[in-house]
ZAMARGU-4260 file (C-alpha; in steps of 0.2 Angstrom, whole numbers, plus 5000, padded with zeros to 4 digits):
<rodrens>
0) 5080/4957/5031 | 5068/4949/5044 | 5049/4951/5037 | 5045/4948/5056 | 5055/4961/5062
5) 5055/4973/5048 | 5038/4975/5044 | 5042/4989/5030 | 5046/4974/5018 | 5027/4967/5019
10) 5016/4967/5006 | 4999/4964/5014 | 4988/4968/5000 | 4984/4950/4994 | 4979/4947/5011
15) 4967/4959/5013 | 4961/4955/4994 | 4957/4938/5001 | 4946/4943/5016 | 4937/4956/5004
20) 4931/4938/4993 | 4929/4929/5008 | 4918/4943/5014 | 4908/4943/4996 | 4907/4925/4998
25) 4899/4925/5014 | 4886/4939/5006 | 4881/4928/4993 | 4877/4913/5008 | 4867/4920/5018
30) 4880/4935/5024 | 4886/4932/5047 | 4901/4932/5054 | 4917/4919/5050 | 4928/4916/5066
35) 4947/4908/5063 | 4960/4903/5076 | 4977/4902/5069 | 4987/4886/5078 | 4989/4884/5095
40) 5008/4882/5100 | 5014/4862/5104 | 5025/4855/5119 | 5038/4847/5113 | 5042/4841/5130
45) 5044/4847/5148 | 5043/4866/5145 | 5051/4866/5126 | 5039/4868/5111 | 5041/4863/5095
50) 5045/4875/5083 | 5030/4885/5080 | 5021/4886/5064 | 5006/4895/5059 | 4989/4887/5055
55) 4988/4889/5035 | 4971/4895/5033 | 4973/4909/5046 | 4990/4913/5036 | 4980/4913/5020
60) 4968/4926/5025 | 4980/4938/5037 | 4997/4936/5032 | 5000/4936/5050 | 5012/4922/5062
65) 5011/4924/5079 | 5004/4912/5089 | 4988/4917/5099 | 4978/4927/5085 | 4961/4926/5081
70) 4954/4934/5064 | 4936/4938/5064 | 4924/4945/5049 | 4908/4954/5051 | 4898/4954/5037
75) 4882/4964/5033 | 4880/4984/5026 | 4895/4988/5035 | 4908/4975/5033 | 4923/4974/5046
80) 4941/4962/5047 | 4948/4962/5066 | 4961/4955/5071 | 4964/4949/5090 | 4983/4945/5094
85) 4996/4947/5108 | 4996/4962/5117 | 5015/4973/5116 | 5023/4963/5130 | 5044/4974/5129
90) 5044/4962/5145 | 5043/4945/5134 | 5050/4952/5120 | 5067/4949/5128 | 5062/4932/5131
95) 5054/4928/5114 | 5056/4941/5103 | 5046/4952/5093 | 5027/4955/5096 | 5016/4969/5083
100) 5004/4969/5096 | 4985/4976/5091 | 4991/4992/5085 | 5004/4990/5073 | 4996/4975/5067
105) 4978/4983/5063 | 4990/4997/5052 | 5002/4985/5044 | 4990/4970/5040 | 4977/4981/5035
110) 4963/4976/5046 | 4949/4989/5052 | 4951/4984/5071 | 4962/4973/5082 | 4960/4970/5100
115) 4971/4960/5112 | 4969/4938/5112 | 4962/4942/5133 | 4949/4954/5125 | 4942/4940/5113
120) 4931/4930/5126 | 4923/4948/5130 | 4921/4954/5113 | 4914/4937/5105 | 4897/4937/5113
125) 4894/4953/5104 | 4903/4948/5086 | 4891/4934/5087 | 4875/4943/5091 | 4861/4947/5078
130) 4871/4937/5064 | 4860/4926/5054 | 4877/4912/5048 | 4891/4907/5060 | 4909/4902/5047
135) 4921/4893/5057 | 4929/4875/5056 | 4920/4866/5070 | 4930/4849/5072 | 4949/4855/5071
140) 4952/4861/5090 | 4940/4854/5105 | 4947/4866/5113 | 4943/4878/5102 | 4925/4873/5099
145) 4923/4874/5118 | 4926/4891/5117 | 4914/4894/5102 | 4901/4885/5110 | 4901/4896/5126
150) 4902/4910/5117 | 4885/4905/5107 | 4877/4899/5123 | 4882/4917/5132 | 4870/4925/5116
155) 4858/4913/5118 | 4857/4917/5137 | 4852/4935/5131 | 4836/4929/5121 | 4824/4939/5130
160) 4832/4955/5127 | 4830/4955/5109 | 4846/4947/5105 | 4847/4932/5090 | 4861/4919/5091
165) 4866/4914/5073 | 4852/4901/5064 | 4867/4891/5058 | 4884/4884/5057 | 4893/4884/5042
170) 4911/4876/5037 | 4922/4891/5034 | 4936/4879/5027 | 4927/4872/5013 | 4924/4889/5008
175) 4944/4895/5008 | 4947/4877/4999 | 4941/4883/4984 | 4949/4900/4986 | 4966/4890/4990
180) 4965/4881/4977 | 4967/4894/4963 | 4983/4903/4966 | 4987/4923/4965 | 4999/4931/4957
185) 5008/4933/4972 | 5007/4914/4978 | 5014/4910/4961 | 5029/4921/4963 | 5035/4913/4981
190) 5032/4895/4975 | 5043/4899/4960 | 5055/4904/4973 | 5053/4888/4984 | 5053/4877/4969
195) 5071/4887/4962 | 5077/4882/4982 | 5071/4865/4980 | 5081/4862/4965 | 5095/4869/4970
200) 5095/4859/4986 | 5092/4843/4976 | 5106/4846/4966 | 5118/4849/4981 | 5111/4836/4988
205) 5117/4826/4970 | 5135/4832/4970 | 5135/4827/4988 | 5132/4809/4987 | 5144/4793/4985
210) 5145/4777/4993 | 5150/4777/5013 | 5140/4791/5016 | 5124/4791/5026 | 5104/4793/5023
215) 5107/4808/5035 | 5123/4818/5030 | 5113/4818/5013 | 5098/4826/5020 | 5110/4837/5029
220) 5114/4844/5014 | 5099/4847/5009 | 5093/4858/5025 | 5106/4868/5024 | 5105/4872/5007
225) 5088/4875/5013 | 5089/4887/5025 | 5105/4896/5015 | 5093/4901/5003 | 5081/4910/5015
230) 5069/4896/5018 | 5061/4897/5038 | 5061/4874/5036 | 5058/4859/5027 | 5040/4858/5020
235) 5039/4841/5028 | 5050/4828/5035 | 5064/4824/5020 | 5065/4806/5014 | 5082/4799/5010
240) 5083/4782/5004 | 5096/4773/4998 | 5093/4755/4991 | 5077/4745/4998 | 5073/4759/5008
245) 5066/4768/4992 | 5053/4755/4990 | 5045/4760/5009 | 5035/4774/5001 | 5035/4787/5018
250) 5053/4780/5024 | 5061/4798/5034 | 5072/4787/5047 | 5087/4792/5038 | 5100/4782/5044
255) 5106/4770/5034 | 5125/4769/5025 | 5123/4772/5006 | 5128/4757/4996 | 5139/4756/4979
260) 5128/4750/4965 | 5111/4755/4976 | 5098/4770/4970 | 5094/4784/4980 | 5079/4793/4979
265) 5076/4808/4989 | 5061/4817/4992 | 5062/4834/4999 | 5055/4852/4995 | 5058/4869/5006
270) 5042/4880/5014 | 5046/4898/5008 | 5035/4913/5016 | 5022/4899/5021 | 5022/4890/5005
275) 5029/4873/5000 | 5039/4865/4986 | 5039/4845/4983 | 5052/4837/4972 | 5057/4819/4972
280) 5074/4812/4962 | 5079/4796/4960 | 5100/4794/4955 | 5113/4781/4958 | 5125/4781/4972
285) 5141/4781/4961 | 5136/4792/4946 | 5130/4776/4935 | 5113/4768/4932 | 5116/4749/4932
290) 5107/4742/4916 | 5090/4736/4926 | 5089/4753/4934 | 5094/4762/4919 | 5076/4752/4913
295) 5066/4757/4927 | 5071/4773/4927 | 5068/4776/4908 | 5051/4767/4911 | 5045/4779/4926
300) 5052/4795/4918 | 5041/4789/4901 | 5026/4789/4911 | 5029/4806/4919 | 5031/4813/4901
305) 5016/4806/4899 | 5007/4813/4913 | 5013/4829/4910 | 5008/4832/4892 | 4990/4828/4899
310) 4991/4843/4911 | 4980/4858/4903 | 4964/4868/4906 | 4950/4858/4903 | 4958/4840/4907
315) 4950/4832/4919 | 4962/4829/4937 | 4964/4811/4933 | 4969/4811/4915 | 4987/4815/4921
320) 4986/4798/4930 | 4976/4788/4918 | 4992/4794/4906 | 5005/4788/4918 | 4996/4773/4922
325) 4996/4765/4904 | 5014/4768/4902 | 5017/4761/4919 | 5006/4744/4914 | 5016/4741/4897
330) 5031/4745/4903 | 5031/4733/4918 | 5024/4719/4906 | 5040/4723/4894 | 5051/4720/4908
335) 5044/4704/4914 | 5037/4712/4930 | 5018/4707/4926 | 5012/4691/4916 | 4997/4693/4905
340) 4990/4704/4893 | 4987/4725/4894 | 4968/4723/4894 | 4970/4712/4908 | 4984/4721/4919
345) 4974/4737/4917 | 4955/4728/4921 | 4961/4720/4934 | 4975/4736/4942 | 4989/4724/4944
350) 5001/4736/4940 | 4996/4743/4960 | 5007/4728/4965 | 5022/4740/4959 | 5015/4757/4959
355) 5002/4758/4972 | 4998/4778/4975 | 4992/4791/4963 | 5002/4803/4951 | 5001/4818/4959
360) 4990/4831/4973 | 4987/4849/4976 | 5001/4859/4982 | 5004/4875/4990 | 5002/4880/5010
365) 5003/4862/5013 | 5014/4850/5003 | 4997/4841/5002 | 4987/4857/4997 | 4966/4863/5004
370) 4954/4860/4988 | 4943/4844/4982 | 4948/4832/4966 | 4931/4827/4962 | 4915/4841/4961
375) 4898/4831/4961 | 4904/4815/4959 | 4916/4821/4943 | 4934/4823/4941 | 4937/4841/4942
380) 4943/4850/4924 | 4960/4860/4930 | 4961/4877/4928 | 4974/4889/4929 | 4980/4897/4942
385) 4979/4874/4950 | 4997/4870/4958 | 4998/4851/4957 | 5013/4840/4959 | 5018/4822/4945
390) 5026/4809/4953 | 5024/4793/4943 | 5033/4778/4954 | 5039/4760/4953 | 5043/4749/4970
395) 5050/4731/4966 | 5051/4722/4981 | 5059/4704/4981 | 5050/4691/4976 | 5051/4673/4967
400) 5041/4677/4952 | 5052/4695/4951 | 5069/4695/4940 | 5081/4698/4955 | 5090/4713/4945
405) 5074/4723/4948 | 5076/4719/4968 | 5075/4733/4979 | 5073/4746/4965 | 5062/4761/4973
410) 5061/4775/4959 | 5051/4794/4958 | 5051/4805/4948 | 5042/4822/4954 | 5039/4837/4950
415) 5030/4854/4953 | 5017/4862/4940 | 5004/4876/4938 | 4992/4875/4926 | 4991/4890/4914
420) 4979/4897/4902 | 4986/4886/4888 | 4996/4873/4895 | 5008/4871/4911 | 5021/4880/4919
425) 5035/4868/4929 | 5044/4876/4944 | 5055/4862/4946 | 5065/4860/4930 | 5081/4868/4939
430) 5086/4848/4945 | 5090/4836/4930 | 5080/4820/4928 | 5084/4814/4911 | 5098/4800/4914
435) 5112/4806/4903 | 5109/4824/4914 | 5110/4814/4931 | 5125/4806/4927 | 5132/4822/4921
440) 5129/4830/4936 | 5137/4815/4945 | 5152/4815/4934 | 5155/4834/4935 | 5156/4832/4955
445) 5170/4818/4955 | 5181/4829/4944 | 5179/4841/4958 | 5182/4828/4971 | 5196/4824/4959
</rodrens>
């Protein structure tokens, strides 16, 4: 069933639960009233939008995704959530489909009031008023500051009546990263979901490959396992690069023919109910790692065991990268990639010549998730209820002191993992990475060719 149409199958209660902290947050700094637009809708061109897609932080806090909707919270003795959306339009609805409008949505989303979008201009003068702390995300929207802004200026126009404008501005967003960053139960369950999706996708997308095809019949494959699954779209733009294309680390063109004897890694997750999944798989073409990729690959996939063992509460966000990165150094001295000694090649980062990003980021609304990595100048110690992504890498780009069997070899390996109370869960395990497992995989779909 369609949760936007069939609103008996929403469970608002996280939502509410999260306005309810916010609320307490806000109390304990100095109390006002915190203002959040959702996203406004984009052209695409002429009179076509792209497809719409709520604004994550208004998500977070409402569970709602129409466009044109405002959440507002009051604090002080008698706290109160309004909502301000669409009005029932049965008119538009033939046009664009469903709308809650105020009433149903106050009900369903559990808010205490909710008011047309037209009424918000009216109403916001008075929100404002007598409120010691103004929380909204100044910066985001111009448009949207505008309107702040006028609505500040209309209080302060009404000084001599009595009437205070807020004494100060506060970043409502830096407030909900912290929130964000540490996911409920509910969270948990849909990006279990995404990441199950993901996998499965990923694997298709294994079965799926062998030489001739093309970058985009191969990402194909992936979106409609995708959106088979019950995903609403990509979490971001899917990479698909065969051969030298997997060393250009944000390549989504898509469109070149998949070679014999190339790799092709594959970068791709599914957004479920709002949240994204990230998994990245590196796999020969025909079914078989040549021996230099066979060597890479082992090498990448040893530094992600590493990283992942350092995943716990208590270790510091880095340690996971500091782990991957020594295996990375030795391993590219090993294979002749660097000259010189560990000390040196650590001292000096050369190993960034071929692995030149970090091991991993926060996931969960956004592929690249709300929430700081260092807290006063310190990495911050992971907790549970953290949702980060490992992806270790190695990009060997032609060059004259560079073996040319390493040429063109692009590998990552990444995957998906909350942090529990004593250790790590991983969402993604569903999608082989060990090589005797990829090659399986491979070797199970040309008997089914066959």
């Amino acid at each position: 069933m369609n949760t936007l149409t069939d609103p008996l199958h929403l469970d608002t209660t996280p939502f509410r639960a999260r306005r309810e902290r916010l609320l307490a947050r806000m109390a304990a700094n100095g109390g006002g009233v915190a203002i959040l637009p959702t996203a406004p809708e984009r052209t695409r061109n002429r009179d076509t939008h792209y497809p719409y897609r709520h604004d994550s932080y208004f998500y977070y806090l409402s569970g709602f995704r129409e466009p044109e909707a405002v959440v507002v919270l009051v604090g002080g003795e008698t706290p109160k959530q309004i909502l301000f959306c669409r009005q029932k339009d049965e008119e538009r609805e033939i046009w664009d489909g469903f709308r809650y409008g105020p009433d149903a949505a106050c009900a369903l989303f559990g808010f205490d009031e909710a008011w047309t979008i037209g009424d918000l201009e009216r109403r916001l003068p008075d929100l404002l008023a007598n409120q010691p702390v103004l929380w909204c995300g100044l910066g985001y929207d111009n448009d949207w500051d505008a309107r702040v802004m006028t609505a500040l200026n209309t209080v302060r126009a009404n000084a001599r009546s009595g009437v205070t404008p807020p004494h100060s501005v506060r970043d409502l967003r830096a407030d909900l990263d912290e929130m964000r960053l540490i996911k409920d139960t509910s969270e948990l369950d849909t990006m279990r979901r995404a990441a199950q999706i993901s996998a499965e996708a990923h694997c298709r997308a294994m079965r799926q490959t062998r030489p001739g095809r093309f970058e985009y019949e191969i990402e194909a494959e992936l979106l409609h396992a995708f959106r088979a699954a019950g995903s609403q779209a990509p979490a971001y733009t899917s990479i698909v690069a065969g051969g030298a294309n997997a060393c250009v680390l944000h390549y989504v063109e898509n469109e070149c023919r998949l070679r014999n004897g190339d790799l092709l890694l594959i970068d791709a997750g599914c957004e479920l109910d709002g949240y994204a999944s990230d998994i990245t798989r590196s796999f020969p073409v025909n079914g078989r790692f040549s021996g230099a990729q066979r060597d890479v690959y082992a090498l990448v996939l040893a530094s992600q065991h590493a990283a992942r063992a350092a995943i716990r509460p208590g270790a510091h966000w880095n340690e996971p990268h500091e782990a991957a990165v020594a295996v990375l150094a030795q391993g590219m001295l090993d294979l002749g990639l660097l000259k010189g000694n560990f000390t040196d090649v650590m001292e000096k980062a050369d190993y960034r010549r071929f692995y030149m990003h970090r091991t991993g980021h926060w996931l969960g609304m956004d592929v690249h998730d709300a929430g700081e990595y260092k807290l006063n100048g310190d990495w911050r110690p992971l907790e549970a209820g953290m949702v980060l992504t490992v992806e270790p890498g190695c990009y060997i780009r032609p060059a004259a002191d560079v073996p040319e069997a390493f040429w063109n070899i692009g590998i990552r390996i990444e995957d998906d993992a909350v942090v529990t109370a004593d250790g790590c869960e991983y969402l993604t395990d569903g999608v082989p990475r060990e090589i005797d497992d990829i090659e399986a995989l491979m070797r199970d779909r040309a008997h089914a060719a066959a």
